[in-house]
Backbone and ligand atoms as CSV (ligand in chain L), in Angstrom:
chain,resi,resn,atom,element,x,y,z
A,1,UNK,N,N,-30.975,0.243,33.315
A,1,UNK,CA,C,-32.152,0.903,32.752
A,1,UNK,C,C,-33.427,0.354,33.398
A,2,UNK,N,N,-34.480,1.018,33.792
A,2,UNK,CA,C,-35.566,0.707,34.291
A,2,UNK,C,C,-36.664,0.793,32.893
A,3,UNK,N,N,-38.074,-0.216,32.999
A,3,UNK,CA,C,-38.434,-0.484,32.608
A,3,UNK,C,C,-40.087,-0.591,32.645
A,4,UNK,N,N,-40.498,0.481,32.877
A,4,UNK,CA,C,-41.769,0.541,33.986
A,4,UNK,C,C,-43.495,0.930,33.079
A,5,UNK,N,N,-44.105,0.141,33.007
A,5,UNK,CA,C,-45.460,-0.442,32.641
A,5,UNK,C,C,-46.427,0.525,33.192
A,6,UNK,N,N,-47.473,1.030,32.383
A,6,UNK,CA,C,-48.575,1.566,32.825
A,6,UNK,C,C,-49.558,1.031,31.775
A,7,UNK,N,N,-50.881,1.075,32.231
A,7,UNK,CA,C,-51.915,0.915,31.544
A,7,UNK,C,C,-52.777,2.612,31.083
A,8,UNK,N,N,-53.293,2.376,29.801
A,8,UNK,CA,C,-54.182,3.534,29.642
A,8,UNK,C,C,-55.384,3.298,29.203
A,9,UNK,N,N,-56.137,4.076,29.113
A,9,UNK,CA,C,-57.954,3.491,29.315
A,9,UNK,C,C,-58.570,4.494,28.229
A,10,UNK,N,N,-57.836,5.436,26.996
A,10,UNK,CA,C,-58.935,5.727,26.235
A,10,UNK,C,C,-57.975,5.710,24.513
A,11,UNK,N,N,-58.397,5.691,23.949
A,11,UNK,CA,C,-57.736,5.891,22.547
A,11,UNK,C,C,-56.463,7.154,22.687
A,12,UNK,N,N,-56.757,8.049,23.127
A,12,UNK,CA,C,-56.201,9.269,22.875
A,12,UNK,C,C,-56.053,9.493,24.129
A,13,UNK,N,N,-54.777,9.974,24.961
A,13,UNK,CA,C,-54.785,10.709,26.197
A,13,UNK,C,C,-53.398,11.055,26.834
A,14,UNK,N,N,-53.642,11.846,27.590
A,14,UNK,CA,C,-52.100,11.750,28.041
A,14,UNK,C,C,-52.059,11.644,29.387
A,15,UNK,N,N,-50.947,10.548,30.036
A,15,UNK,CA,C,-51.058,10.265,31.262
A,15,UNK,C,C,-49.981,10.504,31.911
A,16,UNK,N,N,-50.033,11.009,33.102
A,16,UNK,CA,C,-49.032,11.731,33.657
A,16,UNK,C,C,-48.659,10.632,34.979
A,17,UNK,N,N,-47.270,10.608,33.823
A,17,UNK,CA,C,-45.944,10.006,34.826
A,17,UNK,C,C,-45.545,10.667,35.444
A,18,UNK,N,N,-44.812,11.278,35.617
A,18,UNK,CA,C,-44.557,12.460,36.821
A,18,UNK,C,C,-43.865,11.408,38.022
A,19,UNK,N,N,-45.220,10.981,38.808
A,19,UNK,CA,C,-45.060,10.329,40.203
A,19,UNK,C,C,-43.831,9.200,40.033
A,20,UNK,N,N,-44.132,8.730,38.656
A,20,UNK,CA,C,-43.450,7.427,38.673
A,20,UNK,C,C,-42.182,7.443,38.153
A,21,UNK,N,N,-41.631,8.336,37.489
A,21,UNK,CA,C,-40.036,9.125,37.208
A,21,UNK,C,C,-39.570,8.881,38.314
A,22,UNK,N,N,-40.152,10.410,39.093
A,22,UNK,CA,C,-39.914,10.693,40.727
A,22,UNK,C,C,-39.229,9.206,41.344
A,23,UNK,N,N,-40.162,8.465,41.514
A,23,UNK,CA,C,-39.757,7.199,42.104
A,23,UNK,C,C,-38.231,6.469,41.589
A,24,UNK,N,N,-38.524,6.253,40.430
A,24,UNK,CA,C,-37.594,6.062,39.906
A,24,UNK,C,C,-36.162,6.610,39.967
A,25,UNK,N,N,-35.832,8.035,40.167
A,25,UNK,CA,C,-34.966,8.894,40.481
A,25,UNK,C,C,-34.472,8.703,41.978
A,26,UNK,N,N,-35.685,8.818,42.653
A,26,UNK,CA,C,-35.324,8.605,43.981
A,26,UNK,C,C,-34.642,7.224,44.278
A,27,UNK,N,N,-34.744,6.093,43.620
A,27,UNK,CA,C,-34.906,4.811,44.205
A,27,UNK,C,C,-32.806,4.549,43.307
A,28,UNK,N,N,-32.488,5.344,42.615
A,28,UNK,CA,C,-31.319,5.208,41.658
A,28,UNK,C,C,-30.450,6.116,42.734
A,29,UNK,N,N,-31.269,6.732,43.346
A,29,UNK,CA,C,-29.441,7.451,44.304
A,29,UNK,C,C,-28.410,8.544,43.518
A,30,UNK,N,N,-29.106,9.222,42.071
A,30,UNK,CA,C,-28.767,9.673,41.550
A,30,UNK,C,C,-28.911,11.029,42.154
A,31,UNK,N,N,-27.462,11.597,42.453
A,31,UNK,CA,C,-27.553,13.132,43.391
A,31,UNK,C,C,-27.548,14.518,41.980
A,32,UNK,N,N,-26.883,14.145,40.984
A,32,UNK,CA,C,-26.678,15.083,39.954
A,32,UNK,C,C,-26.593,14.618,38.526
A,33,UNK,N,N,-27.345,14.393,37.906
A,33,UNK,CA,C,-27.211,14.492,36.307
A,33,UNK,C,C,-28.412,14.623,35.468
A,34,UNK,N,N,-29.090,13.532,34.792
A,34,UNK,CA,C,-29.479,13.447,33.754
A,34,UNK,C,C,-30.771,12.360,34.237
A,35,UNK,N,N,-32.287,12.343,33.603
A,35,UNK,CA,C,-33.019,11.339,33.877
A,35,UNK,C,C,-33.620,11.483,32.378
A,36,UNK,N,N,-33.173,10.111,31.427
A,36,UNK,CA,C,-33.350,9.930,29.771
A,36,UNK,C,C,-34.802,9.152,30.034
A,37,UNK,N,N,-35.694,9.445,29.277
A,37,UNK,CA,C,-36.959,8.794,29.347
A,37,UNK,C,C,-37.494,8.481,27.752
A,38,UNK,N,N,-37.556,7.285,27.515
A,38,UNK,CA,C,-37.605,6.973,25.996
A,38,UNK,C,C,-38.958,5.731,25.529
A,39,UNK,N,N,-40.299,6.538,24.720
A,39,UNK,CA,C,-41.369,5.681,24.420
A,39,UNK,C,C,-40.960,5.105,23.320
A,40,UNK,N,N,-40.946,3.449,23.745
A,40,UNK,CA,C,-40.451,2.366,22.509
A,40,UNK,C,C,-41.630,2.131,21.755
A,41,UNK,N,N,-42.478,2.932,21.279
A,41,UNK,CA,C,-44.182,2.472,21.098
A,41,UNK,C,C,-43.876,3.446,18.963
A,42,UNK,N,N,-45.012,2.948,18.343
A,42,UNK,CA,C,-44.948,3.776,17.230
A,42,UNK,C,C,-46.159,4.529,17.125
A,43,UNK,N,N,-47.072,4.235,18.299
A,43,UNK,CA,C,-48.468,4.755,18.543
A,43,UNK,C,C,-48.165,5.618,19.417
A,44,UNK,N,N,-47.187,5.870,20.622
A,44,UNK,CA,C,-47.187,6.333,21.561
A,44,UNK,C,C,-46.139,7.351,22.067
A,45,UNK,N,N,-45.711,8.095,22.639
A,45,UNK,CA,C,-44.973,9.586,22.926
A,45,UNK,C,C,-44.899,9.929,24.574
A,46,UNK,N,N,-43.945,10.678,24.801
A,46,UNK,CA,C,-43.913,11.323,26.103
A,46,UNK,C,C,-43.760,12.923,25.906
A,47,UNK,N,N,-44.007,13.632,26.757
A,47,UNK,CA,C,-43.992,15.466,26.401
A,47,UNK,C,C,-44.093,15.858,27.534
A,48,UNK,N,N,-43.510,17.000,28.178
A,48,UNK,CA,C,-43.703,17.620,29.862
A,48,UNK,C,C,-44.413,18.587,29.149
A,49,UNK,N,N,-45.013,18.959,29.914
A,49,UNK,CA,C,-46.319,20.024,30.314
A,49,UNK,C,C,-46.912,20.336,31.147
A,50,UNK,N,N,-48.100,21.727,31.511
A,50,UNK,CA,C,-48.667,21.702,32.482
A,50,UNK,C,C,-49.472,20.486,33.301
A,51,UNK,N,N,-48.935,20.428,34.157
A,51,UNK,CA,C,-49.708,19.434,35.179
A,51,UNK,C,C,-50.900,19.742,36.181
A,52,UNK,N,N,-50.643,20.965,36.713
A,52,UNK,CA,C,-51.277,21.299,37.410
A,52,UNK,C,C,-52.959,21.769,36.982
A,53,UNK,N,N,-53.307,21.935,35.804
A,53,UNK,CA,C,-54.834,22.148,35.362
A,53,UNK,C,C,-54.580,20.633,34.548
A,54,UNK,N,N,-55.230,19.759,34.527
A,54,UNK,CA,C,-55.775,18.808,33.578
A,54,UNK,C,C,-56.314,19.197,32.728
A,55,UNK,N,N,-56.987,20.079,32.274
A,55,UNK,CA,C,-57.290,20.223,30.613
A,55,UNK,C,C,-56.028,20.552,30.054
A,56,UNK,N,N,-55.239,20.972,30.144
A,56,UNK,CA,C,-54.552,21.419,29.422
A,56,UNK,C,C,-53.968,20.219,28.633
A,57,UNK,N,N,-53.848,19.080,29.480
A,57,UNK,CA,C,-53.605,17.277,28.101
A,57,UNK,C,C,-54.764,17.551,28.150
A,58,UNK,N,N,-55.711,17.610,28.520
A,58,UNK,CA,C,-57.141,17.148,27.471
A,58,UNK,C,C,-57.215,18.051,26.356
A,59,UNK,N,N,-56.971,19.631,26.300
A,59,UNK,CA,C,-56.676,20.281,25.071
A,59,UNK,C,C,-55.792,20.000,24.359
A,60,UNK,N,N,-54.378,19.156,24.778
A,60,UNK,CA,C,-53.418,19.056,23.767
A,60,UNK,C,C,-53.573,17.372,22.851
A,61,UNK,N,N,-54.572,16.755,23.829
A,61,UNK,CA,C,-55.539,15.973,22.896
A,61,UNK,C,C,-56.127,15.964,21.632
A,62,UNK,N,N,-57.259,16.957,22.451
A,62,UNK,CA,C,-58.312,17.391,21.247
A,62,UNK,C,C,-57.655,18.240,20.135
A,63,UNK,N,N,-56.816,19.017,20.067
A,63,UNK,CA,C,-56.078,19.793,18.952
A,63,UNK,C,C,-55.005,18.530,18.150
A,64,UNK,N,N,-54.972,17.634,18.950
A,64,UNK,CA,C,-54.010,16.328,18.338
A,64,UNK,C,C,-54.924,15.720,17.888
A,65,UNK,N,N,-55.938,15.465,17.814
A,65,UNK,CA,C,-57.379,14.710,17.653
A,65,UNK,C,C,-57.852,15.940,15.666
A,66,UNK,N,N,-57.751,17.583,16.382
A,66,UNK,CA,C,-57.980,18.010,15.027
A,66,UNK,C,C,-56.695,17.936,13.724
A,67,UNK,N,N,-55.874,17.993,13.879
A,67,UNK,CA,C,-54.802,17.789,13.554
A,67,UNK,C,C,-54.827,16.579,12.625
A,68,UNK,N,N,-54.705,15.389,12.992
A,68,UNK,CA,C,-54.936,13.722,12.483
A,68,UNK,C,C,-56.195,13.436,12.673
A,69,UNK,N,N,-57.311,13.588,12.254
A,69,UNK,CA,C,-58.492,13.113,12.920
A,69,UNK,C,C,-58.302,11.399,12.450
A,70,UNK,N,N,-58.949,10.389,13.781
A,70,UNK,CA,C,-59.064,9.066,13.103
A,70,UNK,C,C,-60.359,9.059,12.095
A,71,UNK,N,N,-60.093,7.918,11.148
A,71,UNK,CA,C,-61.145,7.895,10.299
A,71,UNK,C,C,-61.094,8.388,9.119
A,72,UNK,N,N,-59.549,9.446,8.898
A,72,UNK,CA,C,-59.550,10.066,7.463
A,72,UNK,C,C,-59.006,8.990,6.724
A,73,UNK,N,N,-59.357,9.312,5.372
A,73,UNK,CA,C,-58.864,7.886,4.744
A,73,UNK,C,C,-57.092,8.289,4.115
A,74,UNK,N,N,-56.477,7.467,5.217
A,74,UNK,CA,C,-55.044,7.485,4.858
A,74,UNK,C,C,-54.405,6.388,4.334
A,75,UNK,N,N,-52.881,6.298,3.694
A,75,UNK,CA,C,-52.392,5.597,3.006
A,75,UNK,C,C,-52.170,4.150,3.897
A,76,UNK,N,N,-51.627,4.478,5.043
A,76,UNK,CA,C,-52.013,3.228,6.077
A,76,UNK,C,C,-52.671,2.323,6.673
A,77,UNK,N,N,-52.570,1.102,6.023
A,77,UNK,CA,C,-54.055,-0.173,5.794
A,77,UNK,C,C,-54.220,-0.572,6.854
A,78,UNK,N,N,-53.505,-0.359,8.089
A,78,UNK,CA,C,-53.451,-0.836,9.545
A,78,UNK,C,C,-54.716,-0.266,10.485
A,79,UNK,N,N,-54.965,1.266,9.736
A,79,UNK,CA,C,-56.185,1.801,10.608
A,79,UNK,C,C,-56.133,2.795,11.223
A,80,UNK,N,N,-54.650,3.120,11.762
A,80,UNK,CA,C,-54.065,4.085,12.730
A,80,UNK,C,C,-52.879,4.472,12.559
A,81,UNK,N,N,-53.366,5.208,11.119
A,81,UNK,CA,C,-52.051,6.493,10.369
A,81,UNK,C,C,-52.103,7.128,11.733
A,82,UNK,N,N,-53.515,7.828,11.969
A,82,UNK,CA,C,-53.281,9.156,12.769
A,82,UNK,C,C,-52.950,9.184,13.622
A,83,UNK,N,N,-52.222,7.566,14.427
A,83,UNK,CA,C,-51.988,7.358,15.735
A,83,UNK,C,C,-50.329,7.564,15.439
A,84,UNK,N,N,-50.073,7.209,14.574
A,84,UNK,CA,C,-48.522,7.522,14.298
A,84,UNK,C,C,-48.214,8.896,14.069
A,85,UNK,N,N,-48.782,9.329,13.549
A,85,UNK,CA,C,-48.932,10.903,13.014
A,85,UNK,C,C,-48.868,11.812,14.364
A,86,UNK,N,N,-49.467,11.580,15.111
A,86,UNK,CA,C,-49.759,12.221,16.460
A,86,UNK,C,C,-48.014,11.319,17.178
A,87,UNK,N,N,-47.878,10.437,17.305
A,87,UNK,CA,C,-46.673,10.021,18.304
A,87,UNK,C,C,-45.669,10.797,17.617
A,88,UNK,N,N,-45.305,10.980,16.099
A,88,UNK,CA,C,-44.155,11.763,15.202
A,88,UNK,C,C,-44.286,13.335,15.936
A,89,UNK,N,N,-45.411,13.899,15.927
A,89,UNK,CA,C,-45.283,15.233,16.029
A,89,UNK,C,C,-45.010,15.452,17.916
A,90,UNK,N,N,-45.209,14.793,18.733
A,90,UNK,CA,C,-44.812,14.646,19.881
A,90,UNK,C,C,-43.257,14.187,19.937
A,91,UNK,N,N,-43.038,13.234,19.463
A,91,UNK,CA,C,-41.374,12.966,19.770
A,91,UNK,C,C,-41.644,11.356,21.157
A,92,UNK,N,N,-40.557,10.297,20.801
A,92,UNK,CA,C,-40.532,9.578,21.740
A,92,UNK,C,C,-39.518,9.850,22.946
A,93,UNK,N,N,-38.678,10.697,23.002
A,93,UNK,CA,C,-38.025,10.935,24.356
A,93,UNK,C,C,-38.463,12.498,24.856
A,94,UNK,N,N,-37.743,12.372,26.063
A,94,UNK,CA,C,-37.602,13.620,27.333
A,94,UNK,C,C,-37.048,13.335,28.038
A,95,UNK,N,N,-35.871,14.508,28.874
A,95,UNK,CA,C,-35.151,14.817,29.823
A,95,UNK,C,C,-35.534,15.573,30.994
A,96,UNK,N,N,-34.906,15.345,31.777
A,96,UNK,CA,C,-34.995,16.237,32.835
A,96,UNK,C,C,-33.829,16.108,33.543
A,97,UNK,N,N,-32.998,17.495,34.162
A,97,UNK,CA,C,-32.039,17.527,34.791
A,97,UNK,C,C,-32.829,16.719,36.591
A,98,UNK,N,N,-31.766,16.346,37.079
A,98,UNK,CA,C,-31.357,15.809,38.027
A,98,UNK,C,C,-30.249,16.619,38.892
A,99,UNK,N,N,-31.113,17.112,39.916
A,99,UNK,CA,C,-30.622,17.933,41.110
A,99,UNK,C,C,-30.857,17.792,42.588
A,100,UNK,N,N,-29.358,17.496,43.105
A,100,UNK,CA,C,-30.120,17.592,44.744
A,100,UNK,C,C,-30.998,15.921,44.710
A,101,UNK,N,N,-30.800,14.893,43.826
A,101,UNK,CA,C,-31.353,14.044,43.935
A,101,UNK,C,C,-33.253,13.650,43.334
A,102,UNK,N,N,-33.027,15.042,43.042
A,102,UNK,CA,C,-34.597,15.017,42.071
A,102,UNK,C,C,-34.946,15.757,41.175
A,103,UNK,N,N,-35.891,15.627,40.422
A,103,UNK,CA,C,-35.968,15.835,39.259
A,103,UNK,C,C,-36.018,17.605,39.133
A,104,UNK,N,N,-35.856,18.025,38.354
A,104,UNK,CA,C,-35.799,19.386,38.389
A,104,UNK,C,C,-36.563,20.159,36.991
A,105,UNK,N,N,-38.126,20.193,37.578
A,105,UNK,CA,C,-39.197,20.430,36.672
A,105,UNK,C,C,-39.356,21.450,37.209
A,106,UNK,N,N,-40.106,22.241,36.151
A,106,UNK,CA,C,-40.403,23.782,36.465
A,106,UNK,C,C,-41.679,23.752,37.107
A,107,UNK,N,N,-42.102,24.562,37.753
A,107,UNK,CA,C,-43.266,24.527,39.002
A,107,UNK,C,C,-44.128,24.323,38.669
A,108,UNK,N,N,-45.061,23.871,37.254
A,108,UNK,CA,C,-46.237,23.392,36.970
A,108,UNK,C,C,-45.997,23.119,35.961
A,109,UNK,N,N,-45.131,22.286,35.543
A,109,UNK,CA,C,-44.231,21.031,34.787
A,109,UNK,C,C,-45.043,19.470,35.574
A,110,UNK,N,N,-45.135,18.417,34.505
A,110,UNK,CA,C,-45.407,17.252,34.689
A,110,UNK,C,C,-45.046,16.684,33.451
A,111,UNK,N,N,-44.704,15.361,33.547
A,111,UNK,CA,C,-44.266,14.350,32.329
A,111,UNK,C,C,-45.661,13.664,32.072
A,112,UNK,N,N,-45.316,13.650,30.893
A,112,UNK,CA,C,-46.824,12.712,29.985
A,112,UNK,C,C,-46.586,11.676,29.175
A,113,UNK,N,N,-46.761,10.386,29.620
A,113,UNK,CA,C,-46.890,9.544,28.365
A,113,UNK,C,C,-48.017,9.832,28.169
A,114,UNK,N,N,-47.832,9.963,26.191
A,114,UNK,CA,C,-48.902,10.230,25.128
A,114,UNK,C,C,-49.957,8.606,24.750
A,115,UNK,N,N,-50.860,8.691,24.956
A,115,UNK,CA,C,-51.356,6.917,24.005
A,115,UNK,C,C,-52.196,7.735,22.838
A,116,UNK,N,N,-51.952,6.886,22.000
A,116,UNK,CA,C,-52.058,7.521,20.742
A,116,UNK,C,C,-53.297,6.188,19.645
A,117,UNK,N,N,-53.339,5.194,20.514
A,117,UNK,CA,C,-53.596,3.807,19.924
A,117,UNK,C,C,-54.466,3.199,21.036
A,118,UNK,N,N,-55.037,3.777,22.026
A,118,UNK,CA,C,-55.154,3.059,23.256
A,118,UNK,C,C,-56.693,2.134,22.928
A,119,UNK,N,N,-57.011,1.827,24.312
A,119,UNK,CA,C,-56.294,1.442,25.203
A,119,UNK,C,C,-55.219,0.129,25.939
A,120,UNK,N,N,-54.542,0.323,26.011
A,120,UNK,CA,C,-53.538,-0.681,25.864
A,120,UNK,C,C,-52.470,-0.480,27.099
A,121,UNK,N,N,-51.475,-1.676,27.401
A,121,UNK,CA,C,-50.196,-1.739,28.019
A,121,UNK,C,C,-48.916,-1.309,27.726
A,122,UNK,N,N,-49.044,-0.495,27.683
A,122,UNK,CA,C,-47.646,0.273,27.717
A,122,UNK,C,C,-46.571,0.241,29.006
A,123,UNK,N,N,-45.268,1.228,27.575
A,123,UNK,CA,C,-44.083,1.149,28.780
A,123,UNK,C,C,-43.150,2.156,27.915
A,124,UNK,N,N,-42.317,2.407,29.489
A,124,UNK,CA,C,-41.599,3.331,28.593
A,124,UNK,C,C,-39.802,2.822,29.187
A,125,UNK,N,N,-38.962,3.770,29.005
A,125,UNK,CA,C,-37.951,3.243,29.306
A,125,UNK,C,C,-37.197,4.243,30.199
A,126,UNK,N,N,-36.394,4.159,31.257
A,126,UNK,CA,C,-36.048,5.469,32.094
A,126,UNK,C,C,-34.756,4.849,32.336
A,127,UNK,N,N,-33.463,6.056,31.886
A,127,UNK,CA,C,-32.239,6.044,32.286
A,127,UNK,C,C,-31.588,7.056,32.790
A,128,UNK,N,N,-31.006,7.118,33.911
A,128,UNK,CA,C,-30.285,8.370,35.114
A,128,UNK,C,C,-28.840,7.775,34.916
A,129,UNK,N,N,-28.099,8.763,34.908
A,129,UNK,CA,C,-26.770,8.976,34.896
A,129,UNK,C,C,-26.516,10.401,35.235
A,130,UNK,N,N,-24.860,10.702,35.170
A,130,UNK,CA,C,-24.473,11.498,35.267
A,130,UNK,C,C,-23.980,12.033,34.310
A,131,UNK,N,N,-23.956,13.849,33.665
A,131,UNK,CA,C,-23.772,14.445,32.759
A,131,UNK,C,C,-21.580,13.958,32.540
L,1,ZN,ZN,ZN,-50.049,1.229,12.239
């Protein structure tokens, strides 16, 4: 299992792994199966989506932002219900088939780790096998 670290720089955002899967896939020699990608975070999430326009995470932000706004007064004394609230409705894993040795995203498909709590050090977890 690989184990691979990124930093994020705002409270709320989504940052696109993509490149760093890729790598990952490539560097495993994996010709056909499966690439498991799993956020160990309770603040934090992964989701594929459009990549190719950047607003489109900055809209799936801000509607995650109306959704949980921070600051409502919730049952959670920690500060950041709405950061959990937002990682629940995202989900901590994603797949992607593995073809031909790479990932097999639809043509304006990109992977996103979610930060939900930022900014902070994160990580996520990436496992390739075969189906
Ligand atoms: Zn908390």
């Amino acid at each position: 299992m690989n184990e691979i670290t990124l930093k994020t720089s705002k409270r709320v955002e989504l940052v696109d792994i993509t490149a760093k899967v890729k790598e990952a896939v490539r560097k495993s020699g994996l010709e056909q199966g499966l690439c498991y990608i799993y956020v160990p975070h309770t603040t934090g999430a992964v989701t594929i989506n459009e990549s190719a326009d950047p607003d489109v995470a900055l809209d799936i932000a801000d509607q995650l932002n109306e959704l949980a706004p921070p600051g409502k007064s919730y049952k959670h004394r920690e500060g950041n219900a709405d950061s959990h609230i937002k990682s629940s409705v995202i989900g901590n894993t994603a797949e992607v088939f593995v073809e031909d040795g790479r990932l097999k995203l639809g043509t304006w498909q990109g992977i996103f780790f979610c930060e939900f709590d930022g900014p902070r050090t994160r990580k996520f977890w990436l496992k390739v096998g075969e189906l």
